[in-house]
N, C-alpha and C positions, 0 to 999 in steps of 0.2 A: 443768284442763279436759281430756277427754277428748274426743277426736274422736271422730267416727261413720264407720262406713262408709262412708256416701253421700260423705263428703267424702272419704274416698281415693279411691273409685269417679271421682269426678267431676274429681281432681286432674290439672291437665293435668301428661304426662308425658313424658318421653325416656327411651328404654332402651338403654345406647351399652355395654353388655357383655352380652351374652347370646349364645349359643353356638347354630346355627341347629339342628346335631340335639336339644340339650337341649330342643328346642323342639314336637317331634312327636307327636302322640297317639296312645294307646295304640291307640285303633282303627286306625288309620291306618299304624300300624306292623305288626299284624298283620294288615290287608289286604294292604298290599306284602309279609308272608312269607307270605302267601297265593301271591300272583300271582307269584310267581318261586321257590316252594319254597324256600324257607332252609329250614338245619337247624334246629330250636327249636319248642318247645310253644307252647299258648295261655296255659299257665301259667308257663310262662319268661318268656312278653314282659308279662303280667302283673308278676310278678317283678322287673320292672326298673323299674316307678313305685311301688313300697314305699315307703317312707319309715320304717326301724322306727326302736330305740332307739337304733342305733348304725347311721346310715345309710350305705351301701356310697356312695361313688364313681361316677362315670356310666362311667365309661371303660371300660368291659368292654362296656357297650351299646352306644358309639360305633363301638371296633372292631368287633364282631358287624354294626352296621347297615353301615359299609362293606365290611367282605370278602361281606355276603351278599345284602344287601337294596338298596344304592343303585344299582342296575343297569342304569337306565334315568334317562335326563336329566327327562322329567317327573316320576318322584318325587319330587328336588328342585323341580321347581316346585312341584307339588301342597301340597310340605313349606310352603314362603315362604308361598304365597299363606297356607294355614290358620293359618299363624301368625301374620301379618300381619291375618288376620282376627280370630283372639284378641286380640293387641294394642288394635286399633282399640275393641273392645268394653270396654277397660280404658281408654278415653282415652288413650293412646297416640299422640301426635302425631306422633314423630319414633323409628326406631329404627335402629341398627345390629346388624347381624349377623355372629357371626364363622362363616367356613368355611375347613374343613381337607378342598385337594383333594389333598394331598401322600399320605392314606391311601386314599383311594377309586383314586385313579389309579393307586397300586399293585396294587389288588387288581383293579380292572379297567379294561385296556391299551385294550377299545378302545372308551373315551371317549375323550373328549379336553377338555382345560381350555379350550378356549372354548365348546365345546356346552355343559359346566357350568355355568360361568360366564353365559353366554346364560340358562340357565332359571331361573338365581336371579333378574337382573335383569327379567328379563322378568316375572315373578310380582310382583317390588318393581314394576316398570313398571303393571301391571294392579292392583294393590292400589291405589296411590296416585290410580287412574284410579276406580275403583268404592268406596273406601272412605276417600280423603282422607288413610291413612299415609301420610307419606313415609319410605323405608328405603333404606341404602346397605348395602354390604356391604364387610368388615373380612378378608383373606384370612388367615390365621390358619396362621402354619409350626408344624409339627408337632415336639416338642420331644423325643419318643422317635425321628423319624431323624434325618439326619445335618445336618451345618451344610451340606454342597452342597444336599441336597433343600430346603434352605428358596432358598439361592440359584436354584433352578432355579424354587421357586415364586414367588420376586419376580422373574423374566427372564420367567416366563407373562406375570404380573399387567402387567408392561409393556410386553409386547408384544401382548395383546391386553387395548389398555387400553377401560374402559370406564367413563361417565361415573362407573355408579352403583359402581364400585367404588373407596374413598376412600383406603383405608390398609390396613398390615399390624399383624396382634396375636400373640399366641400361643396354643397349642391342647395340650391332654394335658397330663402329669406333669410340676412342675415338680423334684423332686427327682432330685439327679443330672444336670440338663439344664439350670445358670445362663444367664442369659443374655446371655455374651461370648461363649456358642458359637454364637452366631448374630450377630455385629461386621456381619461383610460381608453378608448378607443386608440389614442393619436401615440401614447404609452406603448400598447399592444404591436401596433403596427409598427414603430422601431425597433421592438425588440426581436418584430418577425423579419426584418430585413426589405422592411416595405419605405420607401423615401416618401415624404410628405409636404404638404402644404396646405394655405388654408386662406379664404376668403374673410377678408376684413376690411374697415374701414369705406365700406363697398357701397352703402344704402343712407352716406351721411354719419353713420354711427361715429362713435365718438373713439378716439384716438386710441382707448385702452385697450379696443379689442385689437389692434395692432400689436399691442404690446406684447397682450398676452398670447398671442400667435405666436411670437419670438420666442419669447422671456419664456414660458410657460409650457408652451406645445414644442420649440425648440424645433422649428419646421426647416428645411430644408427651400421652401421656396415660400415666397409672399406672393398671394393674390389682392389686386385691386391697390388698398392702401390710402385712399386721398388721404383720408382724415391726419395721415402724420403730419402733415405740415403745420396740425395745431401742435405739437409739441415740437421745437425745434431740439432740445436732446434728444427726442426720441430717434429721430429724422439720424442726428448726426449717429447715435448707437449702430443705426442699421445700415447705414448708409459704409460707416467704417468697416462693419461685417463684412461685406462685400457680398450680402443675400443678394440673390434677383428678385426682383419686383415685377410681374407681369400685371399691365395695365393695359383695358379696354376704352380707345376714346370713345366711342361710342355707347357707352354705359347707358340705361337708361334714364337713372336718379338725374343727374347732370344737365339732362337734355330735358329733362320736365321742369327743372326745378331753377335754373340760368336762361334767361332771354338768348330767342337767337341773335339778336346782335350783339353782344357782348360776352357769349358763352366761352370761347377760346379764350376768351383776354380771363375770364375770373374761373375758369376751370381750375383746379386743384393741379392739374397735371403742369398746366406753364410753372406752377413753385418748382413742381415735380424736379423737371426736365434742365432747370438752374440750379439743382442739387448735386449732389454727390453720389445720389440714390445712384446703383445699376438698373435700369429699365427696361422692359423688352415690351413692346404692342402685342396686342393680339386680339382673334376675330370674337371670342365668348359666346357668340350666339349665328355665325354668322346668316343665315337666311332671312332669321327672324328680324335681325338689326339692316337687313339690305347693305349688306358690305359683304366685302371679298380681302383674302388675305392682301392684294397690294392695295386695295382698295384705302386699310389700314394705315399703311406704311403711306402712302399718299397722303391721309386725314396729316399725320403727326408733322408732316412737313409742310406742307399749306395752309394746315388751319392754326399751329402751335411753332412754325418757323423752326423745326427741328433741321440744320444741314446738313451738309453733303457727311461730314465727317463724325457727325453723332450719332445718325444715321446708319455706316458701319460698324460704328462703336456697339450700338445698340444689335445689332443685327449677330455680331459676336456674342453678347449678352444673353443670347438666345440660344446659343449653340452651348454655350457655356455650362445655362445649368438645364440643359435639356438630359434625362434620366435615360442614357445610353451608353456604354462604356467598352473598353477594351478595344478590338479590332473595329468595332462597328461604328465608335466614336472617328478611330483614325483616319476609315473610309469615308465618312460622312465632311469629316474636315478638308479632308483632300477636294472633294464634291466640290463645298464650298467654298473656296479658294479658287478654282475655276470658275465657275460660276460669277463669282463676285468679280473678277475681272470681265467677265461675259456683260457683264450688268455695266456695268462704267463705262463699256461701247457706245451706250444709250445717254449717257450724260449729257 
């Protein structure tokens, strides 16, 4: 059986890995290097939601949007809310956002991380008021500087703390940058009451940074992951935990580096998906990657033979360890429950 679109369209969702610049529109990008003069063409910022054979990396656009373009604190609102608006449009119930203030605040002094921080929330605040999202956000250490500048971004995040901001993740290149180099930061941040997670195994890297994600940082959630499926204990370790695993089919390494014809069949995600691992999809980049949250849900089923009923399974997955709680989880569960009967009209 093939699903239809309607039924992805309609499937309720969570989106608890996604990166908040990966999230910005092309117009909306070059309005703001409109209104602040950045360096760069109309065909450069074009340029940067290509998708070709051998898809580039976002990270050259991230840095360009913070050394030149995020200059003003309503940008980032502007950013949230329109993304937040996207989401909602894709049934998107619940999302998390990850943000990296460790590179904008270098490149410009005089902001400050709680004006930032202010107009993310405030936009999740206003979205969930006019559009029924609910969105947290996930402060996200920056893994190309140093292990202090993440310390110093988890002594922000707790010293101006705020409701809607729930945990820490990580942001940029993971190669060259495991993650014990960030111990005390990911330390700090449990003991402030902050839930976490951490990108690994994301760029090819080899299975240990997995590990030590687990083992080491003692994280709350896994991002990406292929690499476990070179160690089958490790796989079975985390798999028993009953950790979530959010995985991006759309990753860029994957898609540069497996032929298109045979990409789905030797992705890391089909061992994935025949495992025991919890799994959940998600958009991580989504403008830049040209996908949409069903769009996702769509990929995992068509291109990796995910069905009807793993598909649920998974879609709980997401509800599961999405960083929500109390009345707000219960409401949100109720949501979903309707909803997902809503969706199966569509089957």
């Amino acid at each position: 059986m093939t699903l239809s679109d309607a039924f992805f369209q309609a499937l309720p969702k969570v989106d608890i890995h996604c990166h908040l610049y990966g999230t910005i529109r092309e117009e909306t990008l070059w309005d703001m290097v409109q209104q602040v003069g950045a360096p760069i063409s109309r065909a450069d910022v074009a340029g940067y939601f290509i998708r070709g054979e051998k898809p580039k990396g976002v990270l050259h656009a991230f840095r360009f949007m913070e050394e030149h373009v995020f200059t003003r604190p309503e940008f980032l609102h502007r950013l949230t809310y329109e993304c937040l608006e996207d989401m909602a449009r894709e049934t998107v119930l619940y999302c998390e956002l990850f943000w990296n203030s460790t590179g904008v605040l270098a490149h410009q002094p005089q902001l400050s991380f709680e004006v930032l921080q202010a107009a993310i929330t405030d936009a999740m605040q206003q979205a969930e008021r006019d559009l029924g999202i609910v969105a947290r956000l996930v402060h996200a250490i920056d893994r190309q500087a140093t292990p202090e500048d993440a310390v110093t971004m988890v002594q922000n995040a707790l010293t101006h703390c705020d409701a809607r901001a729930v945990g820490i993740g990580a942001d940029y290149l993971e190669t060259g940058h495991p993650p014990e180099k960030f111990w005390k930061a990911y330390r700090m941040a449990r003991a402030g009451g902050l839930k976490t997670t951490m990108h690994a195994g994301e760029f090819g890297c080899h299975w240990r940074n997995v590990e030590t994600a687990f083992d080491l940082l003692e994280v709350d959630r896994l991002d990406h992951c292929y690499t476990i499926i070179d160690n089958p204990d490790l796989l079975a370790r985390v798999a028993q935990s009953g950790i979530v695993v959010t995985v991006v089919p759309t990753n860029s390494y994957y898609l540069r580096t497996l032929a298109p014809s045979d990409w789905a069949e030797k992705h890391p995600l089909r061992r994935m998906l025949a495992s025991e691992l919890k799994l959940h999809p998600n958009t991580d980049d989504p403008t830049f990657h040209n996908i949409t949250p069903a769009g996702v849900w769509a990929m995992m089923h068509r291109d990796f033979g995910v069905p009807l009923a793993q598909i649920e399974a998974m879609t709980w997955n997401g509800l599961e360890s999405a960083w929500i709680e109390g009345e707000e989880r219960a409401a949100l569960t109720r949501i979903f429950e309707r909803e997902w009967q809503t969706a199966l009209t569509h089957v």
